[in-house]
NUDOFI-685826 format. One record per residue (C-alpha): residue number from 1; residue in three letters; y, x, z. Coordinates in pm, 1 decimal. Example, Ala and Ser with C-alpha at 12.3 -4.5 7.8 and 13.67 -1.06 7.14 Angstrom:
BEGIN
   num   residu         yy         xx         zz
     1      ALA     -450.0     1230.0      780.0
     2      SER     -106.0     1367.0      714.0
//
This chain:
BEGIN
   num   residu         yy         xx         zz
     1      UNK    -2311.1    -4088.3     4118.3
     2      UNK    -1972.3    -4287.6     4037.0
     3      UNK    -1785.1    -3945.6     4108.1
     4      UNK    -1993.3    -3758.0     3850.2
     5      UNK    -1973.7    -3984.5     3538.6
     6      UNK    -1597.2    -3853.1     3489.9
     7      UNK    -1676.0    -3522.7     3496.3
     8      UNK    -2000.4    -3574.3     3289.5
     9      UNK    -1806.0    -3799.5     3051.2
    10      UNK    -1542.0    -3495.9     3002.0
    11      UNK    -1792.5    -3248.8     2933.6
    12      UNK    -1966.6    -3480.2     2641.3
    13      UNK    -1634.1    -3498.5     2510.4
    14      UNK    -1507.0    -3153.1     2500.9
    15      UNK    -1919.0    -3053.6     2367.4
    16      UNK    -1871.0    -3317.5     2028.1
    17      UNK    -1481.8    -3199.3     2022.3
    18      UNK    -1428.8    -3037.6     1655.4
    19      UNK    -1435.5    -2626.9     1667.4
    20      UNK    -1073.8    -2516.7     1545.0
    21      UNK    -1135.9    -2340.5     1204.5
    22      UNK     -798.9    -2198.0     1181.9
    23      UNK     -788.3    -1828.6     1170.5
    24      UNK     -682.8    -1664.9     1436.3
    25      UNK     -469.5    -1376.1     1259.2
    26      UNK     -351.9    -1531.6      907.5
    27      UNK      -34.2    -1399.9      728.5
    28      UNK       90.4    -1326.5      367.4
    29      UNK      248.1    -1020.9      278.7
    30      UNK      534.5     -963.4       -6.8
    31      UNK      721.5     -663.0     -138.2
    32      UNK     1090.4     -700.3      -36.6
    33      UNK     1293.3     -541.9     -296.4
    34      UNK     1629.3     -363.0     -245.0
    35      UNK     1788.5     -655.9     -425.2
    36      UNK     1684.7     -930.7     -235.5
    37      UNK     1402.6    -1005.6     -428.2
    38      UNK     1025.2    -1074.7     -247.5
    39      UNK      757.2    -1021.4     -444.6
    40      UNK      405.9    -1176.9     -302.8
    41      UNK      170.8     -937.4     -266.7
    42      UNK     -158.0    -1064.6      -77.4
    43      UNK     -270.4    -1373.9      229.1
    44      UNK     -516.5    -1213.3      489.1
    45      UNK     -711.9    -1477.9      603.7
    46      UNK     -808.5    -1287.4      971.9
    47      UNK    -1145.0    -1141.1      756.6
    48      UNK    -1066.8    -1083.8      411.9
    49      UNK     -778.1    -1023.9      180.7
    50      UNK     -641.0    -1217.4     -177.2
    51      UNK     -433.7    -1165.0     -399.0
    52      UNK     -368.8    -1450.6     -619.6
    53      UNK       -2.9    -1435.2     -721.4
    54      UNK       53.6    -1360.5    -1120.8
    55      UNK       73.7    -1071.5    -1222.0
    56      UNK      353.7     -905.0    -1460.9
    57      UNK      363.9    -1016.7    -1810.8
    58      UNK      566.0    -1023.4    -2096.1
    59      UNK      613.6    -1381.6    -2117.8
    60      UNK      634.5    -1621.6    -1782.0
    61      UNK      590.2    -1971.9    -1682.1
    62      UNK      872.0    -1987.8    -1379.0
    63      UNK      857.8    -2264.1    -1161.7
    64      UNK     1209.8    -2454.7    -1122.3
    65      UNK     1184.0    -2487.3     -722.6
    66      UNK     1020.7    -2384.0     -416.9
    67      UNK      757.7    -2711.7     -431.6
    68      UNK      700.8    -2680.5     -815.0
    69      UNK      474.3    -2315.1     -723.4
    70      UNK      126.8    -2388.2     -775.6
    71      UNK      -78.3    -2354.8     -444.1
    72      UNK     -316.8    -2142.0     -589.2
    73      UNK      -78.5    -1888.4     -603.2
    74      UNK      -94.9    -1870.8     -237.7
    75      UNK     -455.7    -1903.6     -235.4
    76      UNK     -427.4    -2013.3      129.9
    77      UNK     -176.5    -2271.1      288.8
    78      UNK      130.5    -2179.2      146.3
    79      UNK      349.1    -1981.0      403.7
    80      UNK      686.2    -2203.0      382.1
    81      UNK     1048.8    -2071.0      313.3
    82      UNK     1085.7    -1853.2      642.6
    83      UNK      927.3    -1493.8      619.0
    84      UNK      991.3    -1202.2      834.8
    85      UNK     1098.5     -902.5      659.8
    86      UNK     1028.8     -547.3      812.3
    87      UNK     1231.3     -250.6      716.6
    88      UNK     1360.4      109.5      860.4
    89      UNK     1623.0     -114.3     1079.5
    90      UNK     1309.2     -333.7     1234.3
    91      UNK     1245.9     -710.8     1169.2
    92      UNK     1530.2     -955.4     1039.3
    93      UNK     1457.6    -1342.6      940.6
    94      UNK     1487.0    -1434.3      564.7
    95      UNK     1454.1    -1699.4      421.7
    96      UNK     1321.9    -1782.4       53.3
    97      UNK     1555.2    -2008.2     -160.2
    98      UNK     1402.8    -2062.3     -503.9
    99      UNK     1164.4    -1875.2     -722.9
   100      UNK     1279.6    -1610.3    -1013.8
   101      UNK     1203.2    -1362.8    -1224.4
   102      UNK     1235.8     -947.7    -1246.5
   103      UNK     1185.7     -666.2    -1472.7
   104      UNK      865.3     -475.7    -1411.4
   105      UNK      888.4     -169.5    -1653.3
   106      UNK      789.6     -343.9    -1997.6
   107      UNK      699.3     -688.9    -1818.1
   108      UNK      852.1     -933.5    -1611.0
   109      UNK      772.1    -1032.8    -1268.1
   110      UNK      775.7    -1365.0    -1107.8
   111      UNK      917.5    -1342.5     -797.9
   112      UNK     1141.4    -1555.6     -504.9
   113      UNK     1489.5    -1485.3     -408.3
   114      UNK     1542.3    -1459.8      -83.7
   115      UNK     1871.9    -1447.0      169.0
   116      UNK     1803.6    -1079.7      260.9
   117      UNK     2141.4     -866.6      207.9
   118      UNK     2008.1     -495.7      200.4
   119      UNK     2265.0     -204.0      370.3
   120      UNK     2175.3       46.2      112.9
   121      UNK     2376.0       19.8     -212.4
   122      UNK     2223.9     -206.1     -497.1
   123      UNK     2097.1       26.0     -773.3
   124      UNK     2101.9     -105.1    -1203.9
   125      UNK     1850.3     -382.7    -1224.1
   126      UNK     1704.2     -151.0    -1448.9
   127      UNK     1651.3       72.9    -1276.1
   128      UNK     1254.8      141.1    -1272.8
   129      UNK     1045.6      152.5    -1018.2
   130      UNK     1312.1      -21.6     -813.0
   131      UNK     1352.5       84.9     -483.0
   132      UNK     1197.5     -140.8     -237.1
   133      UNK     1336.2     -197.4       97.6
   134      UNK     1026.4     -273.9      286.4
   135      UNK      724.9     -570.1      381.3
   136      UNK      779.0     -929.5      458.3
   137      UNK      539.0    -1137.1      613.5
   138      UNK      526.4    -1507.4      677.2
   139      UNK      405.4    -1581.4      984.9
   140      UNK      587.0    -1352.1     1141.8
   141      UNK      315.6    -1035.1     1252.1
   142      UNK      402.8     -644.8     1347.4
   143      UNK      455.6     -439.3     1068.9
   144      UNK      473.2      -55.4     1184.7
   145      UNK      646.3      206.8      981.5
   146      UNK      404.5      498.4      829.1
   147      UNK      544.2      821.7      927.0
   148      UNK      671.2     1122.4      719.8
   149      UNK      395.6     1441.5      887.3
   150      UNK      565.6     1718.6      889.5
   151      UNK      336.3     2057.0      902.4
   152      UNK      525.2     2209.9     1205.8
   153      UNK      392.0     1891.1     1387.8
   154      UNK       81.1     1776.3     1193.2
   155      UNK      -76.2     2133.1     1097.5
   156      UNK     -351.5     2114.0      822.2
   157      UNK     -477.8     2438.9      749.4
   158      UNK     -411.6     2595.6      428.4
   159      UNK     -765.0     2689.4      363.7
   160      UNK     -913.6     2362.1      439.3
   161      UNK     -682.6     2231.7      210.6
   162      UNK     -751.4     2421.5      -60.1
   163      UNK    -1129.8     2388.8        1.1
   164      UNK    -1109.2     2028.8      -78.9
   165      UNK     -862.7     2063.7     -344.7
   166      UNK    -1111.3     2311.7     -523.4
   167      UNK    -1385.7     2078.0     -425.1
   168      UNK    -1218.8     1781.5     -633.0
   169      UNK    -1087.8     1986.9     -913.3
   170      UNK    -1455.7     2133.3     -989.3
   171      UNK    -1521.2     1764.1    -1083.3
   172      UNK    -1256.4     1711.9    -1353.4
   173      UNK    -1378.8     2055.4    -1475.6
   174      UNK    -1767.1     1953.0    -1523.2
   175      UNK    -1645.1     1623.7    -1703.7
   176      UNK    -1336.3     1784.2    -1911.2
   177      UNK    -1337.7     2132.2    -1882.4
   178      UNK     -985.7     2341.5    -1730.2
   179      UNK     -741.7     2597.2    -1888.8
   180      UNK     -807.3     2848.0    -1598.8
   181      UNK    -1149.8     2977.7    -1471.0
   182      UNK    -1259.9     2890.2    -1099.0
   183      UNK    -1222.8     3245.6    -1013.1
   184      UNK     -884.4     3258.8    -1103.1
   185      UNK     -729.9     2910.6    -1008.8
   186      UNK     -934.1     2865.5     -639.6
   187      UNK     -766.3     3173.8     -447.1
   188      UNK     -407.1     2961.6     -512.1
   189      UNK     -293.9     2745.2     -244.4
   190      UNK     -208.1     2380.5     -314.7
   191      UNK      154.5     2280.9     -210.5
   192      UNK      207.3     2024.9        4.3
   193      UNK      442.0     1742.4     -231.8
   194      UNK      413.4     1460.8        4.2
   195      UNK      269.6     1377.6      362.4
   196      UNK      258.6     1106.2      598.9
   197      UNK       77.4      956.2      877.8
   198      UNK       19.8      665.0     1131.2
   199      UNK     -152.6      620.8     1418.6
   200      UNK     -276.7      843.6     1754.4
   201      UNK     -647.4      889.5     1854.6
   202      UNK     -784.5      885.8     1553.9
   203      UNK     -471.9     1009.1     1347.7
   204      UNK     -490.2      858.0      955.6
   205      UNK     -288.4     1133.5      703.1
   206      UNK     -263.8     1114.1      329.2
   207      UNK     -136.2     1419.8      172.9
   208      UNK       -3.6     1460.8     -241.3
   209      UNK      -49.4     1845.3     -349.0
   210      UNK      -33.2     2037.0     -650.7
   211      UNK      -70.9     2343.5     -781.7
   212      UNK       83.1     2495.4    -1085.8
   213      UNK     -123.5     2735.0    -1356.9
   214      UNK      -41.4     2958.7    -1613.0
   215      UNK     -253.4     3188.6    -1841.4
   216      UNK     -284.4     3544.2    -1850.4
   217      UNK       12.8     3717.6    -1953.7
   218      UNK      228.3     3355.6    -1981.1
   219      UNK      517.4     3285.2    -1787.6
   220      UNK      534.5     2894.0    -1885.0
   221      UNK      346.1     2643.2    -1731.4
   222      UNK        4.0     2576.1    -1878.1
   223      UNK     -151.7     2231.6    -1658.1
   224      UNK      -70.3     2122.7    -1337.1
   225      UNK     -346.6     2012.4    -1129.3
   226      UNK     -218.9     1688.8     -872.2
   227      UNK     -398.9     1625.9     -567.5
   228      UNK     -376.4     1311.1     -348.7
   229      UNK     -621.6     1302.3      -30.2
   230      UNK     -682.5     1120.9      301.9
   231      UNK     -822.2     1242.7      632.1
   232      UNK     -818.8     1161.9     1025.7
   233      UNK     -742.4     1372.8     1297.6
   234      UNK     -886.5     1350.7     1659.8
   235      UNK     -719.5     1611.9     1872.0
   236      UNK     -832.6     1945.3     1640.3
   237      UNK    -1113.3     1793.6     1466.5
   238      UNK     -952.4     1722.3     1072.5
   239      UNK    -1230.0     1480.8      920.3
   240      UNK    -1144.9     1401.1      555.1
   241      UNK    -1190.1     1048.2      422.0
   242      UNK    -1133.4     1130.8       38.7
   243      UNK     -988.8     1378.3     -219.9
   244      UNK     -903.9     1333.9     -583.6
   245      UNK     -755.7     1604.6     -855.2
   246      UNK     -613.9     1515.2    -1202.8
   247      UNK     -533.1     1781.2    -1460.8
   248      UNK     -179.0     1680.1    -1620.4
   249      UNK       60.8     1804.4    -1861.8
   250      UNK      336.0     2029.3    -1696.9
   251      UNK      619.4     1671.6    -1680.3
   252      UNK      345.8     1523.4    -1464.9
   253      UNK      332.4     1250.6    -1695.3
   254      UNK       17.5     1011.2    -1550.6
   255      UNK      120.2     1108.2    -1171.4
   256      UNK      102.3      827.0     -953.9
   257      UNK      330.9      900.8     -597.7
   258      UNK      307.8      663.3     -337.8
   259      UNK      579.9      508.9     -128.6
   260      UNK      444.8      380.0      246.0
   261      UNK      568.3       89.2      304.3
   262      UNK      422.6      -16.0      656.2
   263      UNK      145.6      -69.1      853.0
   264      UNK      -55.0     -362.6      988.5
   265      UNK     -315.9     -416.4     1283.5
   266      UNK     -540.2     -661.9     1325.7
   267      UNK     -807.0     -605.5     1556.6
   268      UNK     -929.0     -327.7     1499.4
   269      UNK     -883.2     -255.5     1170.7
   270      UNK     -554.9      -79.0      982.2
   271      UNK     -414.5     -165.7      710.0
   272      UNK     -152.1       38.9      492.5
   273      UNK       95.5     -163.2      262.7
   274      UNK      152.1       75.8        8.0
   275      UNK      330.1      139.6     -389.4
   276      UNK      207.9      384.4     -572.3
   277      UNK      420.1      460.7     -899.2
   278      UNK      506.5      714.5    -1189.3
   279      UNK      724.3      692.8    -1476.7
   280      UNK      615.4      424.6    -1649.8
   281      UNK      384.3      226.3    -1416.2
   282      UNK      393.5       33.1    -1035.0
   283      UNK      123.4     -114.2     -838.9
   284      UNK      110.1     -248.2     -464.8
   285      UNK     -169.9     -199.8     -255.1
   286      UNK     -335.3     -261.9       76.0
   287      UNK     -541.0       70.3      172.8
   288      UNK     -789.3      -24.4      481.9
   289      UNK     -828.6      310.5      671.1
   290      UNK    -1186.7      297.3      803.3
   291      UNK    -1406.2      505.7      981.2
   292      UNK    -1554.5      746.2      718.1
   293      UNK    -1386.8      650.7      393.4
   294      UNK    -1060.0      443.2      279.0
   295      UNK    -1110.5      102.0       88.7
   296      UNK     -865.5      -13.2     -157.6
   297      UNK     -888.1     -377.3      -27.4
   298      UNK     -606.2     -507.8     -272.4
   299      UNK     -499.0     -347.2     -597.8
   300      UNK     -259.1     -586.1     -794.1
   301      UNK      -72.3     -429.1    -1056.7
   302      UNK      317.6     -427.5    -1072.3
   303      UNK      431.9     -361.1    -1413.3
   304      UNK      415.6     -103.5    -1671.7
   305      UNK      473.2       56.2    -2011.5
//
């Protein structure tokens, strides 16, 4: 009996010990700019994602240092001043050193200078959408680059292509009518602008097409109908997730092209950092690749005209 009550005393114990609540798979994720800039994009709490860092505007409240940014900014604990910064050259430590400010089109941005010295050449700060160098993250968590597909490699067939590019485009037709009749704009084939992929077994793509049309007896360009899609691939099965066509003026003015950024695990789930931008717009966002459809899990906008 006197050699049980130590073992029977340790099991009360560990039974009314408190059950850790911290997540198991926490981070926050920021847009590293080319400049040395990070811009806070979203925390992931291991279920869910926020994003609760300002957004661009025309006039800014900056805080003066580090300790001075209000912690509802983070939305979670705040992550510190050493972040993990993921680019085509692989992970590198950097280290924030006070918060500042950048242009975002016809906004500013508030945003935190970091120590990161990019190899590339700096570009005018001007310069708009400013090239972006990669993801940081803070803890430190793998970040895995989003491939370019190329169709030698990654073959989508032409026709099922245009099938869903048709299938889209009928769409903006019913609700704003087209310059071209179906019979005459479906036989073209959409052409392939953009294309990338990550992943194995299932294989996640997302594809930017187009296709140009002109009237009868015209030359010149008419509309331009722009296509972005996604779909998975399991060995020569091609399921797609989601297509979308918008009719646009011939400069493409309205496009929206997206720049992959990286990719992030946890568990089970996939999560592409992304930009999409055009000529007079930016946003960041954090695409969930599920099953049988995509989720835009964060959308923060990132400046505009």
């Amino acid at each position: 009996m006197r050699k049980a009550l130590p073992l029977l005393a340790l099991l009360v114990t560990a039974f009314l010990a408190p059950v850790s609540t911290e997540p198991r798979d926490a981070f926050h994720v920021g847009v590293m700019r080319r400049d040395g800039v990070l811009v806070p994009l979203a925390a992931f709490d291991g279920k869910r994602w926020r994003a609760e860092w300002p957004p661009p505007a025309r006039d800014l409240s900056i805080p003066i240092k580090l300790s001075d940014i209000p912690k509802s900014w983070w939305e979670t604990t705040p992550p510190g001043t050493d972040w993990q910064v993921w680019t085509s050259a692989g992970p590198s430590a950097v280290h924030l050193t006070q918060p500042t400010w950048v242009d975002a089109h016809c906004a500013r941005q508030v945003a935190l200078q970091t120590d990161y010295k990019s190899p590339e050449p700096l570009p005018s700060p001007k310069e708009q959408p400013y090239p972006k160098d990669g993801i940081a993250v803070a803890p430190a968590h793998a970040v895995e680059p989003i491939q370019i597909a190329t169709p030698r490699l990654d073959t989508i067939p032409s026709a099922d292509l245009r099938a869903r590019f048709n299938e889209a485009e009928r769409e903006v037709d019913r609700n704003f009518g087209h310059p071209l009749a179906r019979r005459v704009r479906e036989p073209i084939d959409p052409v392939i602008e953009a294309f990338y992929a990550f992943g194995d077994a299932p294989r996640a793509y997302y594809i930017e097409s187009s296709r140009l049309y002109r009237t009868l007896g015209d030359d010149g360009c008419t509309a331009i109908g722009f296509g972005t899609g996604w779909f998975v691939k399991e060995g020569e099965k091609v399921r797609w997730l989601d297509m979308a066509v918008d009719l646009l003026d011939c400069n493409k003015y309205g496009a929206s092209y997206m720049l992959p950024l990286g990719a992030i695990k946890s568990g089970e789930r996939t999560f592409w950092i992304v930009q999409y931008a055009g000529w007079d717009h930016e946003r960041y966002v954090v695409v969930e690749v599920k099953q049988k459809r995509v989720e835009a899990v964060v959308n923060t906008w990132a400046g505009g005209c």
